[in-house]
N, C-alpha and C positions, 0 to 999 in steps of 0.2 A: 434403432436396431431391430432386427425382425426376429422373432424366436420362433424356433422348428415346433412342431408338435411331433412327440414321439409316444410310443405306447411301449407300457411293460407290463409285464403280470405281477399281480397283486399276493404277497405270499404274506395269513394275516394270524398266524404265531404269534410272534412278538408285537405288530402293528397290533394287536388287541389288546396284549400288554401296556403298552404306551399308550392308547386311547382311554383307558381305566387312568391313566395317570393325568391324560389331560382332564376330562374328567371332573375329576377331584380335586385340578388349579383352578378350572374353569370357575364350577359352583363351591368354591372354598372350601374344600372337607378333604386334607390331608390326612394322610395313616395316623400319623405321630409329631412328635415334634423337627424330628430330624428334617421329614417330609414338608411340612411347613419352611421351615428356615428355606428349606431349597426354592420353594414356590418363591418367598420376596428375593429371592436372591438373581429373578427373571428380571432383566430390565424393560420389563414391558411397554416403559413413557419411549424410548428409544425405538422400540417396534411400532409404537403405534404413531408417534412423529416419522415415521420411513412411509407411513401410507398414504402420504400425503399424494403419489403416486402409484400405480395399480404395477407390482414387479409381479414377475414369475415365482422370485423365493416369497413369498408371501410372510405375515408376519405370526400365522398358524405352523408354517414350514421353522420359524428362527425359534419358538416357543416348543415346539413338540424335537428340535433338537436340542435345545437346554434340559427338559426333561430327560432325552433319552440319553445323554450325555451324563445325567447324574443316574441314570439308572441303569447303563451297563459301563460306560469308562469308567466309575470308580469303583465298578466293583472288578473291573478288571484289570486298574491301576493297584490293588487291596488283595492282589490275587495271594492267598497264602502258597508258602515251596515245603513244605513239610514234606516229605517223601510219603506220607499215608493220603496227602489231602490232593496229589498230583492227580488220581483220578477221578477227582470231582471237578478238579480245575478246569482239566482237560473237555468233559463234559462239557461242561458251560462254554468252553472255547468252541468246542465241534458244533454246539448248537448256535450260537450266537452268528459264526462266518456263516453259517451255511442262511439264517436268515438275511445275511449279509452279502448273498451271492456271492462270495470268496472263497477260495481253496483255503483252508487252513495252512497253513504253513508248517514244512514239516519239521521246523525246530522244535514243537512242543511236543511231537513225539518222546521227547527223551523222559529218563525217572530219573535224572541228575537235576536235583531241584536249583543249583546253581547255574545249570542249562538252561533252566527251564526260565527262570530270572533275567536270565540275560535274552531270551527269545523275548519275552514279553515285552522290556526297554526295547529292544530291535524296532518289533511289530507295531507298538504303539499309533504313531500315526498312521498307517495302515487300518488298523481297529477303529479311530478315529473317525476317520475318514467312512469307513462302511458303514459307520450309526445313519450315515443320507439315504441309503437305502432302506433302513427300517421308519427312515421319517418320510419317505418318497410314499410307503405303502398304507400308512398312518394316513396319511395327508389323502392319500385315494377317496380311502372311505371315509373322512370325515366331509369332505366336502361335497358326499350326498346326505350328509346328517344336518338336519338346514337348523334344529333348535339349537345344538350345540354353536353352531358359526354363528348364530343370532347372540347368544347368549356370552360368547366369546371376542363378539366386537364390540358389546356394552361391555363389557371390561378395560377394551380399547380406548373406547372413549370416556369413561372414567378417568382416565389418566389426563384427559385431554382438558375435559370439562373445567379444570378448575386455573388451567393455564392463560397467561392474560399474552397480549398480542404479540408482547416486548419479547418474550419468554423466548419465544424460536422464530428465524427468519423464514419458516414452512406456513406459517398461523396470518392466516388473511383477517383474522378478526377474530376477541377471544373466545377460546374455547374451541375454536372453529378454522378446520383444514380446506383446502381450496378445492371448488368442484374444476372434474377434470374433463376438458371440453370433448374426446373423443376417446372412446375405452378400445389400447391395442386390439389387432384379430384375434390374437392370439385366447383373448381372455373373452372375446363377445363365442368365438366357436363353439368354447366350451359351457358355456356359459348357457347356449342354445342346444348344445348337447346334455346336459345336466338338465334340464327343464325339458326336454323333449319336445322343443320348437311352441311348446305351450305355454299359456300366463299363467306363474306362477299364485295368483290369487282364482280365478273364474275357469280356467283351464281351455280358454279359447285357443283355434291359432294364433302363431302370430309370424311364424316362420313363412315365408314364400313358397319352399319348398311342400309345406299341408295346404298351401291354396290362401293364405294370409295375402290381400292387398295391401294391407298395414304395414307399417316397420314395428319392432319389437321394441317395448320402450326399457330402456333398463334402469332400477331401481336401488338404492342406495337401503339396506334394511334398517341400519341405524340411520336416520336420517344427515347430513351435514349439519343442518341447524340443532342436533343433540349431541353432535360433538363426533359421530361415525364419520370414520375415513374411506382411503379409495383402496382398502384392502381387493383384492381379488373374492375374499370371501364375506365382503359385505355387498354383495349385487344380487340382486336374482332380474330375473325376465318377466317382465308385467307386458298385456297390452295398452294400447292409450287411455281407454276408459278407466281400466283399474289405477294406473297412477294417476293419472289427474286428481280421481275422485280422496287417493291416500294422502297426497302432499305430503306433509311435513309427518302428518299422525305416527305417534306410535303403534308398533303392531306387534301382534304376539305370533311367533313361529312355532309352528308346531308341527313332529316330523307323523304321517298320514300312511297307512297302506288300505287296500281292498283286500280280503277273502272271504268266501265264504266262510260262513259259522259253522267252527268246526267242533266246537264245544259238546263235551256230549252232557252236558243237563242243561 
């Protein structure tokens, strides 16, 4: 099956929101306790057995809507109808669709709190439904944040590591997901778009398009033999020397900019 590539704009309100919460699953440091329960309550062995092949819903995309699902559906399932508290409610409703590219619907206009109740049972899967686009913008900018994906698929494969071969019909050997012989267009475009046709380690060509005679090699960042799957956000673009030379090795990712020094002491 071939997947479109399509562009939207990035609106990152709330997407910054939910990246503070990934976050916090990521490198384990919940608010509280509540926060905590929610994080094991991610079935992340199930996301990280789905990578066994590279999808478009990636298993950053199933994670960042379990979170965002406990961080605005139940507080919208929880909504109080007090007639004093309808224009707080409401608030959080106007702002939520609207990062939700939604019209709000105009049930919640009303100050009949039993209205206002029944609008929200209405709406629900509606509301639902729109957390994809607060995960669609989430998802944007994490996947130019390479220590957090790094960081995020050694959790993957935690789950994986201690699995023996019987475990899942996915596991070619244990611990260990199947390398996948050719990575969709869909996922090498971007992938050369995200890296700017450069090796993600030496920052050579590697693109055709910059004058590369080379093919771009692509790169597994948890390795398969440590248990990394074929997530979409476990790849980056290496040329042929830089992988060769990494193989199996672990490597430390870390995210990099230039400016000048603007410091003033």
């Amino acid at each position: 099956m071939r997947h479109r590539l399509t562009r939207s704009q990035v609106r990152t309100a709330a997407a910054t929101q939910l990246l503070d919460s990934l976050h916090r699953y990521v490198y384990g440091n919940p608010l509280d306790m509540n926060e905590r329960l929610m994080f094991e309550d991610v079935p992340l062995l199930d996301y990280a057995l789905a990578a066994a092949e590279p999808l478009p819903q990636t298993a950053l995309h199933r994670v960042l809507y379990d979170l965002a699902y406990n961080s605005w559906y139940v507080a919208y399932d929880d909504l109080e109808f007090a007639a004093d508290l309808l224009p707080e409610a409401r608030d959080f409703l106007a702002i939520t669709f609207q990062e939700m590219r939604i019209p709000m619907p105009s049930e919640f206009a009303t100050e009949d709190p039993d209205a206002f109740r029944a609008a929200r049972d209405k709406h629900a899967e509606l509301f639902a439904r729109g957390l994809y686009f607060i995960v669609d913008d989430a998802f944007a900018i994490a996947w130019r944040m390479r220590a957090i994906l790094s960081a995020f698929n050694e959790r993957l494969a935690a789950t994986i590591r201690p699995l023996r071969v019987t475990d899942d019909k996915r596991l070619v050997a244990d611990g260990r997901l199947p390398r996948v012989s050719r990575l969709p267009a869909w996922l090498m475009s971007n992938l050369l778009a995200r890296e700017t046709g450069l090796c993600h380690e030496c920052g050579r060509p590697v693109a055709a398009a910059l004058g590369s005679a080379e093919s771009p090699h692509v790169d597994h960042v948890i390795a398969l033999a440590h248990s990394g799957g074929n997530d979409p956000t476990n790849f980056r673009i290496l040329c042929a020397p830089c992988n060769l030379a990494r193989g199996a090795k672990p490597v430390t990712i870390v995210d990099q900019f230039t400016w000048p020094n603007a410091r003033p002491f």
